[in-house]
C-alpha positions as CSV (number, residue, x, y, z in Angstrom):
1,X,106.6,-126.9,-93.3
2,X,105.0,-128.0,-96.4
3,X,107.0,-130.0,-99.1
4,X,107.2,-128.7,-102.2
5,X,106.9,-130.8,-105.5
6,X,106.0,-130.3,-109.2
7,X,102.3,-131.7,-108.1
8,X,102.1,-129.1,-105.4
9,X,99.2,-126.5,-106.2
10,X,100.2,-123.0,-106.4
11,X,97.2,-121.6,-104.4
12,X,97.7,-124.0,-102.0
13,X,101.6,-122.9,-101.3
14,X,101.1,-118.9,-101.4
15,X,97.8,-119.9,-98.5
16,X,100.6,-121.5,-96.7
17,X,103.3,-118.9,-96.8
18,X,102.6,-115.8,-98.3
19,X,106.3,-115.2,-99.2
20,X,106.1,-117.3,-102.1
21,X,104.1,-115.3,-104.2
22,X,106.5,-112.8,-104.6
23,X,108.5,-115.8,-106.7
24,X,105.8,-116.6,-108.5
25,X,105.5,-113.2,-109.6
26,X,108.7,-112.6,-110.3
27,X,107.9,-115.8,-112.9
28,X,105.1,-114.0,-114.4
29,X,102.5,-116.8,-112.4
30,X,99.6,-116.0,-111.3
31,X,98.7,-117.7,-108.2
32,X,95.6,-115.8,-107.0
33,X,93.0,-116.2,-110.1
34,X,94.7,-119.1,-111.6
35,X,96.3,-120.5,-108.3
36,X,94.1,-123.7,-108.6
37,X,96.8,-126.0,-110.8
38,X,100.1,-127.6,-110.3
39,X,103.6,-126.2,-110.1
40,X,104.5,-128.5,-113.2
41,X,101.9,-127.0,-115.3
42,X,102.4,-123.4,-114.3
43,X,105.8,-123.6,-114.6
44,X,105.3,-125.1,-117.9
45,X,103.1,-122.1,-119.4
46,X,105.5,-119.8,-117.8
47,X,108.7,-121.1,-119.5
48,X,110.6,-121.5,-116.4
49,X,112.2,-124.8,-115.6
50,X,109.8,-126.9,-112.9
51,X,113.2,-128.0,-110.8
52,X,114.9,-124.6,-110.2
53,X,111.4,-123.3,-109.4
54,X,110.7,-125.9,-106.8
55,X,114.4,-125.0,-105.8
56,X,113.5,-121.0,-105.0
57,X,110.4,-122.0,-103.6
58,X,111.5,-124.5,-101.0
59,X,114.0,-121.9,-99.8
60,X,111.4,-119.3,-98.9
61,X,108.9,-122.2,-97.2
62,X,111.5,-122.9,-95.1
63,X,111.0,-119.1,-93.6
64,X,108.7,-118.6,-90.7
65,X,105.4,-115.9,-91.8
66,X,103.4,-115.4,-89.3
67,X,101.3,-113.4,-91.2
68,X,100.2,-116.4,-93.2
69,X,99.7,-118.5,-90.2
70,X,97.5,-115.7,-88.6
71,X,95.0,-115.4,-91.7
72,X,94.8,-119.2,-92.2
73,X,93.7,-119.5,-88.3
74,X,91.1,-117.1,-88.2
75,X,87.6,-117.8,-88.1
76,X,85.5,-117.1,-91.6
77,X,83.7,-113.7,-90.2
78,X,87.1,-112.4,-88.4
79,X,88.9,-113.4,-91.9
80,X,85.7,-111.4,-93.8
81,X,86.3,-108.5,-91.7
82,X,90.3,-108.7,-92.6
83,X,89.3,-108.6,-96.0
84,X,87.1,-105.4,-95.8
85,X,88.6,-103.3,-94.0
86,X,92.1,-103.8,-95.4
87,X,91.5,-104.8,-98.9
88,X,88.0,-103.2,-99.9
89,X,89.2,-100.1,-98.1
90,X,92.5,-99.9,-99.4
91,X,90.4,-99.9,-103.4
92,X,87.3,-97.7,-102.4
93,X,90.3,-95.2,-101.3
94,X,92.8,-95.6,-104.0
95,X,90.3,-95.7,-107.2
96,X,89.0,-91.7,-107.1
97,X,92.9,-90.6,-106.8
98,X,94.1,-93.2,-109.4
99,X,91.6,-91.7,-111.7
100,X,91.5,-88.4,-111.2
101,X,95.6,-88.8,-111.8
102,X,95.3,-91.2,-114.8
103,X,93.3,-88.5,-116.5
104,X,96.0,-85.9,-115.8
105,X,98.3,-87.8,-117.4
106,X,96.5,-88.7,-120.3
107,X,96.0,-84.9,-120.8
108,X,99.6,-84.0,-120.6
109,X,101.4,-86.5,-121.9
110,X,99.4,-89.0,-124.2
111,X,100.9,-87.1,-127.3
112,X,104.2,-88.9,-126.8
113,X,102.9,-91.7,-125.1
114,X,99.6,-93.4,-126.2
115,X,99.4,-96.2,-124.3
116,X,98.2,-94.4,-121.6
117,X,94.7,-93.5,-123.6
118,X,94.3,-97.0,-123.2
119,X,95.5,-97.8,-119.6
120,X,93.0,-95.4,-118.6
121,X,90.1,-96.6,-120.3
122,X,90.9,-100.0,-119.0
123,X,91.4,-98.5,-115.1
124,X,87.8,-96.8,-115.6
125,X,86.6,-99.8,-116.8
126,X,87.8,-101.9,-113.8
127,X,87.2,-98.8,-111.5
128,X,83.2,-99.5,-112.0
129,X,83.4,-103.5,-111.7
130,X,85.6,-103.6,-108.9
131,X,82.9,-101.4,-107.2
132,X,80.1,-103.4,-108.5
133,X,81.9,-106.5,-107.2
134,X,82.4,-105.4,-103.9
135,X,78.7,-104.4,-103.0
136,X,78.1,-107.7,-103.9
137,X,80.2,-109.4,-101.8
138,X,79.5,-106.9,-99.1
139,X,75.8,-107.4,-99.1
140,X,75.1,-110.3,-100.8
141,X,78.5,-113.5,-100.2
142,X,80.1,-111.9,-97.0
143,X,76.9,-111.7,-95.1
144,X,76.2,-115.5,-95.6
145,X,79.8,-116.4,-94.7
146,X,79.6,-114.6,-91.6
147,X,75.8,-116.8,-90.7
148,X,77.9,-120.2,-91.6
149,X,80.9,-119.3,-89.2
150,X,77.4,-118.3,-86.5
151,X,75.9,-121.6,-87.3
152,X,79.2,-123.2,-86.3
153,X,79.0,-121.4,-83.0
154,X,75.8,-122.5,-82.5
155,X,74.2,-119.1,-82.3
156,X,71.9,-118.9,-85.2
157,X,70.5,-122.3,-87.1
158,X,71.6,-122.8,-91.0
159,X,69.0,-121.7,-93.7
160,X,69.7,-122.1,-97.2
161,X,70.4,-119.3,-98.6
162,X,68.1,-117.9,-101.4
163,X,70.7,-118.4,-103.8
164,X,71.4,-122.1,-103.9
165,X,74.5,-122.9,-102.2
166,X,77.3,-120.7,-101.5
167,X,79.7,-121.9,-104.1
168,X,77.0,-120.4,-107.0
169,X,77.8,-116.6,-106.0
170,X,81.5,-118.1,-105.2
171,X,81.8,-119.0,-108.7
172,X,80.8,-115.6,-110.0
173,X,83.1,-113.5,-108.1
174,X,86.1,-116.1,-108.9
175,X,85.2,-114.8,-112.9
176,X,85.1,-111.3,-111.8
177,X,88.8,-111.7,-110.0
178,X,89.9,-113.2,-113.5
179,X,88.2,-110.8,-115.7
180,X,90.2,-108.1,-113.3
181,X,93.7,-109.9,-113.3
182,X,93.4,-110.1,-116.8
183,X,92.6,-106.3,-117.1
184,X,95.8,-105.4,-115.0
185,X,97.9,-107.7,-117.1
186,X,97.3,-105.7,-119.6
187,X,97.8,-102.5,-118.5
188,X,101.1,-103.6,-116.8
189,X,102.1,-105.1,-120.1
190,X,100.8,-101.1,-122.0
191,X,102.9,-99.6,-119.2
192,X,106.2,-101.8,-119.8
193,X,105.1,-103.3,-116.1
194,X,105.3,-99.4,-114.4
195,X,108.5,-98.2,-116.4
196,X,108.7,-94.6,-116.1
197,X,109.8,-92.3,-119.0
198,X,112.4,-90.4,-119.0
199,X,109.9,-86.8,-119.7
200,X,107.8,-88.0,-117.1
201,X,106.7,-85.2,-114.7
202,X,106.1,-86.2,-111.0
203,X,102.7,-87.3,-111.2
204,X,103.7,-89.5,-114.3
205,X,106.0,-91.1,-111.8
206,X,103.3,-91.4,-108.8
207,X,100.7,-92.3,-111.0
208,X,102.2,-95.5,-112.6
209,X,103.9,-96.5,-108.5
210,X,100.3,-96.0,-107.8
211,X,99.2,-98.5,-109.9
212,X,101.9,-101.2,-109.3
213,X,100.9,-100.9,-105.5
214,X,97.2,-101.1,-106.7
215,X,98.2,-104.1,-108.9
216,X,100.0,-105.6,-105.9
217,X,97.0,-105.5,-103.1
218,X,94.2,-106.7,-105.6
219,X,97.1,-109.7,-106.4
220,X,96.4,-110.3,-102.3
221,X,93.1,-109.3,-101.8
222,X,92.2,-112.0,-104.8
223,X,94.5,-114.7,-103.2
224,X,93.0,-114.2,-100.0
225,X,89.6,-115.0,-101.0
226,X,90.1,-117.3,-104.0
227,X,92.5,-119.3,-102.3
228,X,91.7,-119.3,-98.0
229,X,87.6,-117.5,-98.0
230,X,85.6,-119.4,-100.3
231,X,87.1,-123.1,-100.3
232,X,86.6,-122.9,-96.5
233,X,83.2,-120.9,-96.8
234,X,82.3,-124.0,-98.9
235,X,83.3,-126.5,-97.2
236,X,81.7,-125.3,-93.7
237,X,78.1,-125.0,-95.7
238,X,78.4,-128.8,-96.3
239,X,79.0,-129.7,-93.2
240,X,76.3,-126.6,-92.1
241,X,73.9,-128.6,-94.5
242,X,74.2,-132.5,-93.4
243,X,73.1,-131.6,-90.2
């Protein structure tokens, strides 16, 4: 069981058990894009004391979750595959209906509430990067990951790959999750973080759980690359490249 102290890095604790994050969100800390500094100084920028966070955190690292364990042992190309399927999936899937109903809503019922003009044109907005960003990592990151984990198996030989090193196209898809986190920030903040109206008619309500679900996976889907993919995609291709 890891110990948890105020020096403790965030992204280090959710890779270890995925039960933490669920404090940390419920502290307003983000520990996918900006899981890469200490407990003291999120705690800090959160305005929630450092010792009775370490106190709620420590509780829940003390619980078994396998699920975290499983993730953390797989190899890079199995843990690639994990991500694709479940994640990219679950956002190919979920962005047609989340627009097609955002635009309903805005329709009916931006009138009396405005905010929504806005939390749609954000959604569209992320709805083309997020695409963007996933063909990239599909065609472009993902496929070199998968030829380090072959070069570890001794299947293939290692060959740089035409863009530098891996952490170049690393760094750019670690600025695309924080341009995206800070998108759904705002629109959880234009929502009143997925309140629903009283005049709300049903697909109000299923549009806005839609989102908060939405919200939720990417938080995952970010923390699984950010925090597990690419600091063990980069430090295989080192050892990939001294020999």
């Amino acid at each position: 069981m890891m110990n948890i102290t105020s020096s403790s890095n965030v992204g280090d604790i959710v890779r270890q058990n995925f039960k933490a994050a669920e404090i940390f969100a419920s502290h307003q800390i983000d520990f996918c894009c900006n899981g890469n500094r200490p407990i003291s100084e999120a705690s800090l920028k959160a305005g929630v004391k450092a010792e009775a966070l370490l106190e709620e955190l420590n509780a829940v690292m003390a619980e078994n979750d396998p699920d975290s364990e499983y993730l953390n042992a797989l190899a890079l190309d199995k843990l690639v595959d994990y991500i694709v399927d479940r994640h990219h999936a679950y956002v190919k899937k979920h962005i047609p209906v989340l627009l097609q109903n955002l635009e309903k809503i805005e329709r009916k019922h931006s009138e009396h509430h405005p905010e929504i003009i806005e939390i749609n044109k954000l959604f569209e907005a992320s709805a083309g990067d997020l695409t963007m960003h996933l063909q990239k990592e599909e065609m472009v990151l993902f496929p070199h990951i998968k030829r380090l984990e072959a070069v570890k198996r001794g299947e293939v030989s290692y060959q740089a790959p035409s863009f530098g090193q891996v952490g170049n196209p690393v760094a750019m898809m670690m600025q695309e999750h924080q341009n995206e986190g800070e998108r759904f920030e705002k629109i959880a903040k234009l929502s009143g973080e997925y309140s629903i109206p009283d005049d709300a008619c049903n697909t109000f309500r299923v549009t806005y759980q839609q989102l908060a679900d939405f919200e939720k996976d990417l938080h995952r889907h970010i923390h699984l690359e950010n925090n597990i993919l690419f600091p063990k995609a980069i430090e295989l291709e080192k050892k990939m490249a001294v020999k």
